[in-house]
Phi, psi and omega in degrees: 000136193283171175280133173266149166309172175248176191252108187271004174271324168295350172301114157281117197259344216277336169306321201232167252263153181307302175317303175301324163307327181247001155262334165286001178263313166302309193295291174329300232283313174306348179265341188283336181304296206285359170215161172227077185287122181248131164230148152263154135079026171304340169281302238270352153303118172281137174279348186220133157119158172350153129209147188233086166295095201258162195217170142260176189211101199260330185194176192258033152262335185339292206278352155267334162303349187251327132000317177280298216270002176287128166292006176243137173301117187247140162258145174201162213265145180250130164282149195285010172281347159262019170283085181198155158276144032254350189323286202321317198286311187297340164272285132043291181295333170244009172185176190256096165263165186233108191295099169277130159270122185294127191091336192224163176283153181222088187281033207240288196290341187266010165282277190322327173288327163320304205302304192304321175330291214275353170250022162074054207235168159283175220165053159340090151246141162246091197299352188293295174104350177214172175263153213261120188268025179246322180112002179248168170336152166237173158323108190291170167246164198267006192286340158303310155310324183288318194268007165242017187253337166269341159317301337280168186218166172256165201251148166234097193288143179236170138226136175238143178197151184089002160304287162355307200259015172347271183341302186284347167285004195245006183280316181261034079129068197229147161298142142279164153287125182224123201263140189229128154227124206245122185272202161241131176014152182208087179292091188269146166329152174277154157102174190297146176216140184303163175282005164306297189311308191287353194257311168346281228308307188310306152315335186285315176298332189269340166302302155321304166292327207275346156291305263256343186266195179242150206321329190272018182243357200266009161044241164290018135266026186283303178308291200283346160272340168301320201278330178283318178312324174302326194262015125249002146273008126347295203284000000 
């Protein structure tokens, strides 16, 4: 299926809280200046119940683009070195966050992230954990696998690409052009799982995004989406 413009007329806003409803509105109208987002694969979003959007992660734009084109009020995790004013209030304002501490377990945020799950919520992750400074996939971490082998939620692989190169369309005062490709579900077992298991797992998902990009964005996953891609055109 070719990539569609995306439809900003389809953002349903009546999910989230009147303030927020009306800084996401300023925030759409103004990203829309400033990009030209094209996606596929926009049926494969469950309208209801758990969901664990999982992405890469090339720039700081990444977390607002999964803003736009998801149609549900979504959570996403912030480092807690931006909980200060005025930072907190402008995130705060166009979306619902769960403030993580980086590098160390944070079982508080990871509780907490259970609770938006298990109460049928959205769910952000960028299994990388940093932005990738090559432009290709990085390693995922397994924190992901944990929270959907413990809710449980089902995982929904993106790839995003052409966010990276903002800057220089916008020095020319230009849209960038930005590609979303939305993959399909990815159901991991319910229940505890060893860390063997949850970094399987993890892979399996970050293998999912690195089809979904074009190769020279799939990085230390190049090889093993190449390889699934053959076995399934094999099969």
């Amino acid at each position: 299926m070719p990539y569609q413009p995306y439809d900003y007329s389809s953002i349903d806003y009546r999910a989230w809280p009147p303030l927020q409803r009306f800084f996401r509105r300023i925030f759409v109208f103004l990203f829309r200046l400033l990009i030209q987002l094209e996606v596929e694969g926009l049926e494969n979003i469950p309208r209801t119940g758990a969901l664990l959007l999982a992405a890469n992660h090339l720039d700081l734009l990444d977390a607002p683009l999964g803003l736009i084109f998801v149609p549900r009020r979504m959570v996403g995790f912030v480092k807690t070195k931006w909980r200060r004013p005025p930072i907190n209030w402008l995130l705060e304002a166009i979306s619902d966050v769960i403030y993580v501490d980086v590098g160390k377990p944070d079982r508080s945020a990871l509780q907490e992230t259970l609770k938006v799950l298990q109460a049928g919520g959205v769910v952000a992750v960028l299994p990388e954990g940093t932005r990738s400074r090559s432009g290709g996939l990085g390693q995922g971490h397994s924190g992901l696998a944990l929270l959907a082998t413990r809710a449980p939620a089902p995982i929904l692989p993106v790839g995003f690409y052409g966010q990276e190169q903002a800057m220089k369309y916008w020095k020319r005062l230009k849209r960038v052009p930005i590609h979303a490709r939305i993959g399909t579900l990815i159901e991991l077992p319910a229940g505890k799982a060893t860390k063997k298991q949850l970094q399987a797992y993890t892979d399996q998902v970050m293998i999912a995004i690195a089809r979904l990009l074009p190769p020279e964005y799939r990085g230390v996953y190049a090889q093993l989406a190449w390889s699934s891609d053959q076995d399934e055109v094999l099969s």
